[in-house]
N, C-alpha and C positions, 0 to 999 in steps of 0.2 A: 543356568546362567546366573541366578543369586549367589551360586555360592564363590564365584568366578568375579564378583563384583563387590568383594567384601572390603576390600581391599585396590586401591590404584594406586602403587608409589608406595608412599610415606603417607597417605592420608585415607581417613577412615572413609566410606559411602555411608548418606544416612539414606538416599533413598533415587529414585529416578522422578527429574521434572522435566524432563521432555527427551521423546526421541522422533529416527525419521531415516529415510531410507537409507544415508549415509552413515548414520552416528546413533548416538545417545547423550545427553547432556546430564551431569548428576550431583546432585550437591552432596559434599565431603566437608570433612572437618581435618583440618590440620592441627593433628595435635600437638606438634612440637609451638608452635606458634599460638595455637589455641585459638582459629580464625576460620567462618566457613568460607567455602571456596565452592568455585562450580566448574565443574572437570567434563569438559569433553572430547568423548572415543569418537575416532574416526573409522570404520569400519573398515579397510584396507589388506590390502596383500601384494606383496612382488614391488613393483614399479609405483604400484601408483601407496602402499604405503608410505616408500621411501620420500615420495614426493609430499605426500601430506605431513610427514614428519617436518621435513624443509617448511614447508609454509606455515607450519606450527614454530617452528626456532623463527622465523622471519617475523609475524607476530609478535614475541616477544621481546624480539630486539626494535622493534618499532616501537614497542609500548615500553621499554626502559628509556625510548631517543625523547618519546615526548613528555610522560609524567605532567599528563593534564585532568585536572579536577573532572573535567568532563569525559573523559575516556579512560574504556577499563583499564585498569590493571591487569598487567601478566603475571603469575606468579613462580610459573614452573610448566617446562615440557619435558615429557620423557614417553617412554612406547612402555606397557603394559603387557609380560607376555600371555598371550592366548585371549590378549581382545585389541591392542592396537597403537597407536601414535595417543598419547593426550595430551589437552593444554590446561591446567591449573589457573583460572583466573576469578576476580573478585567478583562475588555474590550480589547482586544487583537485585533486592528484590520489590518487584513492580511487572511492569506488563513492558513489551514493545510498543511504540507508536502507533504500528499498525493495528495493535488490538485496540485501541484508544480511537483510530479511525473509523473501527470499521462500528465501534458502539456507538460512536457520534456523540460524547457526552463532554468533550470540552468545552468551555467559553471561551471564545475569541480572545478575550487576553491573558487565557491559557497557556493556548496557540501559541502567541505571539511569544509569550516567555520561553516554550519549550524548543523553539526555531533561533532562538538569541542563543540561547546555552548549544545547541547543535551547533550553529553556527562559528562559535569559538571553537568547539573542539576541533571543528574543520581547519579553521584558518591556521590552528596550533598545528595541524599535520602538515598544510602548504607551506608554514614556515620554515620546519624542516625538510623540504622539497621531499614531500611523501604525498602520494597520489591516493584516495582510498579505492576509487575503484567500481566500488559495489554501494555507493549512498541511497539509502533507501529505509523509511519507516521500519521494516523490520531489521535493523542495524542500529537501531537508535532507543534506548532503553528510557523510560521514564520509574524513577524511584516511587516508593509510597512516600517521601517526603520532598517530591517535587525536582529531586535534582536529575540531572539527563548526561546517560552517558553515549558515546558512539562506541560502537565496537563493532569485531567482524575485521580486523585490518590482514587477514588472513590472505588476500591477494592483493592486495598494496604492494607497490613499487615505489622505489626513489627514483629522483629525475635522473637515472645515472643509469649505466648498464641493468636490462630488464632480467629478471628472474625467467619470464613465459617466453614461450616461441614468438617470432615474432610474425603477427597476423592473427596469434591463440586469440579468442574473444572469452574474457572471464565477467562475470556481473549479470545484472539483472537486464534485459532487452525494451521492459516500460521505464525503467528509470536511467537506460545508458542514452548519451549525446549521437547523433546518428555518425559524425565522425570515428566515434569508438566501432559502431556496428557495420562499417566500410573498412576497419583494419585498421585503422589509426591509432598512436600511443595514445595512452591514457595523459593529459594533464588537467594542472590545477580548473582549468576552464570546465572537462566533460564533468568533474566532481563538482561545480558551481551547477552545471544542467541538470543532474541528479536531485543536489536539495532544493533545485526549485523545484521540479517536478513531485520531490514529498510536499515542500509546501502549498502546490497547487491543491496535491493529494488532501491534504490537513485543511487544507480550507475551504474547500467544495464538495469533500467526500468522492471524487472521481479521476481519473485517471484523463490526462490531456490529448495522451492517445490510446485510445480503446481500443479492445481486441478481444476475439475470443480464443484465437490459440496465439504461440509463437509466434509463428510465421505473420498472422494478420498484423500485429503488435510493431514487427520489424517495420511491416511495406506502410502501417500508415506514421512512425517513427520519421522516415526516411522519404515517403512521396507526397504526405498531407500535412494542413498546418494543425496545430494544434485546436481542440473542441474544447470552447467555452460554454460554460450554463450558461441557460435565457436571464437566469438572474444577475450575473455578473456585470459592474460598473464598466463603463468603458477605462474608466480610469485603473482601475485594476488587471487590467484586459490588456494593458499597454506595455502594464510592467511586466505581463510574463509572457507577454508576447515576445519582448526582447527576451528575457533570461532564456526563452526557448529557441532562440534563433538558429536555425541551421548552421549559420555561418559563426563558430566561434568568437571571431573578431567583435559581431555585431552586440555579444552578451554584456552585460556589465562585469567592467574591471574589475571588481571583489565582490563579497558575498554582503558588506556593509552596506556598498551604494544598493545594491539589491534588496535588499533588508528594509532598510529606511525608506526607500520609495514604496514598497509595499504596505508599509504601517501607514505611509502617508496619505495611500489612496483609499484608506478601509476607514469608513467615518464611524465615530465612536466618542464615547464622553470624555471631558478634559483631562478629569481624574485618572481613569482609564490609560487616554492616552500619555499621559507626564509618571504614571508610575511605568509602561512599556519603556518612554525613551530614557527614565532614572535606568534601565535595567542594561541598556545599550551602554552604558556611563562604567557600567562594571565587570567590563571586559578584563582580562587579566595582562593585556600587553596594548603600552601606550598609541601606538598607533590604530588601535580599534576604539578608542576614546571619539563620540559622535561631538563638536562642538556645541559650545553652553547655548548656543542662541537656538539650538533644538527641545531645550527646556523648558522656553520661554511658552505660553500660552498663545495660541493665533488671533490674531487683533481680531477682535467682533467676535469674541467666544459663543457668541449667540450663532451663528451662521453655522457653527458645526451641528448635523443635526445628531438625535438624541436615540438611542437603543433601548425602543421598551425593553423592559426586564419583565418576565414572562416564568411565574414556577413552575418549573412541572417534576413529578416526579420522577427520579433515576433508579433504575436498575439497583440491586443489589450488586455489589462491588467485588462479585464470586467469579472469578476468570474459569474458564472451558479451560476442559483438557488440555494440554498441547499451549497455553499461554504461555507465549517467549517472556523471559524474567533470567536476565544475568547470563545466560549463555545456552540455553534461556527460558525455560519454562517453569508456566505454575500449577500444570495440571496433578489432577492426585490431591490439590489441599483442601482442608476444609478449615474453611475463615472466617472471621465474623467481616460487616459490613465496613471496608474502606470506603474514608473519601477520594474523592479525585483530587489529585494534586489541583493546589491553587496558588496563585501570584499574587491574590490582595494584599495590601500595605495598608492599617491606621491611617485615615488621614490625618494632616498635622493640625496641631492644636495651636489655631491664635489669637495674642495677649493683647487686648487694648486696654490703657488707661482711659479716665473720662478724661472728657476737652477742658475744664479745668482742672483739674489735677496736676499739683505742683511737686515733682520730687524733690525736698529738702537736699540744700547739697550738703556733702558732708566738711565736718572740720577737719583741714588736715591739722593732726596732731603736730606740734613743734618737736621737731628733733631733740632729743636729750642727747647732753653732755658724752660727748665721747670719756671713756676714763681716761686716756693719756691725756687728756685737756685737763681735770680733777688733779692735779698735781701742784705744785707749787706756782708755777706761772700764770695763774689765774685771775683776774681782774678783782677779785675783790681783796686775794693777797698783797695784790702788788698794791693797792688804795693803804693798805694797815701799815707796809714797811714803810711808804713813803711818809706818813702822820709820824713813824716810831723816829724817822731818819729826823725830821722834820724838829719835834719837839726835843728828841737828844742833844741836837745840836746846837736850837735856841740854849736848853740849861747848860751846856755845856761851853758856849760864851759866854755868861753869865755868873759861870762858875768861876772863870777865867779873867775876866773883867773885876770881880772882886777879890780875886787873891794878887790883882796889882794894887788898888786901892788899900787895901788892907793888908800890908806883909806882916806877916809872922815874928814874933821878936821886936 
């Protein structure tokens, strides 16, 4: 099999980070570009290669339609022969969500950073009316330097004539909308049920509806409400009560109102919360802009209550085998100790004068002389001709006056 894997396409393998009963994922170097990439085989034959071929072309004409900071890059599909269908895309290296969840080692306004940037990559799809489908922690990549990509748009549809049969159910059954799991399209709404359900995921460490196989996962989807921790605020209880709603209609309109309610009901320090809602502020398209009067501090800053902060030590920052990273694993490396991506901001630094302290104002300097002014018509020229004109003409009466007096001869 190595020696079968030297080579995929036009680009070199340096080595396998992750496989699985379908595939292989591998990170390769493109040497004409000189850029690593992360290449995954689809393990296929007959029908259902040709088919995973398609969904591999459909993938990357997705990720050419949106060319969003937060979702991978496609780089390249093509079939391999004597191993299968691949897709060539950007090297993402970090963990999945899901390994980040199941460590439990983020801080809340981690969290809250890595669900903002998911959350645009999302919207960036719904604007192109692309549906993803499959929204779920392990779809969702976190960088070593904090940035978060979504990927996996491998059964994505547009709102338009469906690629699957219709009634196929494709995705995950703990994070699909129970509409999706009754045969219903996929829209922009069952993909908002999805990232709440990570974000319940990401902030409880538990699943809303629990199961032990399949099937149990479906019936309590679909016949029970969703289970909260004993710990959970009512008020945060509300928000995903709705985002979980049975009834599509009943969810929140976009993934913003959703978002903001949720930060609003998670108590936390000022600081905290005003670098969270700075991060909502930098959204990449104007209509995700949160209004400035969410900026603002809440009157009686004292009534928020406060988050001891509690050190404890973490984990060496060495991922298991089999950790999704870019398409997606990091197993095989041997690493020295990463941090966990973080969101703190400096705070800002401010400038008081003392209460008397006078800033001197300054002089404005007088404007100098334009040069076409420095020319003959000048006020102190026109003073000298008018003396020159002045006394000429006195002696020159005078001159005149004595050559009648006194003629010549």
């Amino acid at each position: 099999m190595a020696e079968l894997t030297k080579t995929i396409g036009r680009y070199v393998v340096d080595r396998t980070v992750g496989q699985g009963a379908m595939g292989v994922v591998y990170l390769a170097e493109d040497p004409l570009l000189k850029r690593r990439v992360a290449i995954k085989i689809v393990r296929a034959s007959g029908d259902e290669r040709d088919h995973a071929l398609t969904r591999f072309q459909r993938e990357a004409e997705i990720s050419a339609q949106l060319n969003h900071p937060n979702i991978v890059t496609i780089f390249d599909v093509g079939e391999e022969p004597g191993l299968g269908p691949f897709i060539a895309m950007e090297y993402v290296e970090g963990n999945s969500l899901g390994h980040f969840i199941r460590e439990g080692s983020l801080e809340l306004e981690t969290k809250f950073g890595i669900l903002i940037q998911a959350m645009r990559a999302l919207r960036a799809a719904h604007r192109h009316a692309i549906v993803h489908r499959d929204v779920k922690p392990e779809n969702i990549l976190v960088a070593e330097d904090g940035r978060v990509k979504l990927t996996d748009f491998g059964i994505a549809r547009t709102m338009a004539p469906q690629m699957t049969n219709p009634g196929e159910f494709l995705g995950s059954p703990a994070y699909s909308a129970p509409e999706l799991l009754r045969g219903s399209d996929p829209t922009p709404s069952s993909d908002r049920y999805g990232f709440a359900v990570t974000a319940f995921e990401l902030l409880t460490g538990q699943l809303p509806h629990p199961g032990t196989t399949v099937a149990s996962v479906i019936t309590h989807v679909l016949m029970e409400p969703p289970v909260f921790p004993p710990s959970m605020t009512g008020d945060i209880a509300l928000v995903f009560r709705q985002a979980l709603a049975q009834d599509p209609e009943e969810r929140p309109g976009n993934l913003m109102d959703f978002l903001v309610a949720l930060v609003d009901a998670h108590p936390m320090e000022t600081m905290a919360r005003n670098r969270i809602n700075e991060l909502f502020r930098h959204d990449d398209y104007a209509g995700d802009i949160v209004p400035i009067r969410r900026l603002r501090a809440p009157a009686g800053g004292a009534g928020v209550p406060r988050i001891p902060v509690v050190e404890v030590e973490r984990p060496a920052f060495d991922p298991a085998p089999g950790a999704v990273s870019g398409g997606r694993a990091t197993g095989g490396r041997s690493t020295a100790e990463r941090p966990v991506p973080s969101y703190r901001q400096p705070a800002p630094v401010k400038i008081e004068l003392a209460e008397n302290t006078r800033v001197p104002a300054r002089r404005r300097a007088s404007p100098r002389p334009r040069r076409d002014q420095e020319g003959f018509f000048t006020p102190w020229n026109m003073l000298k001709w008018f003396v020159v004109i002045l006394v000429g003409g006195q002696i020159f009466w005078w001159a005149y006056r004595y050559v009648q007096n006194h003629p010549f001869g």
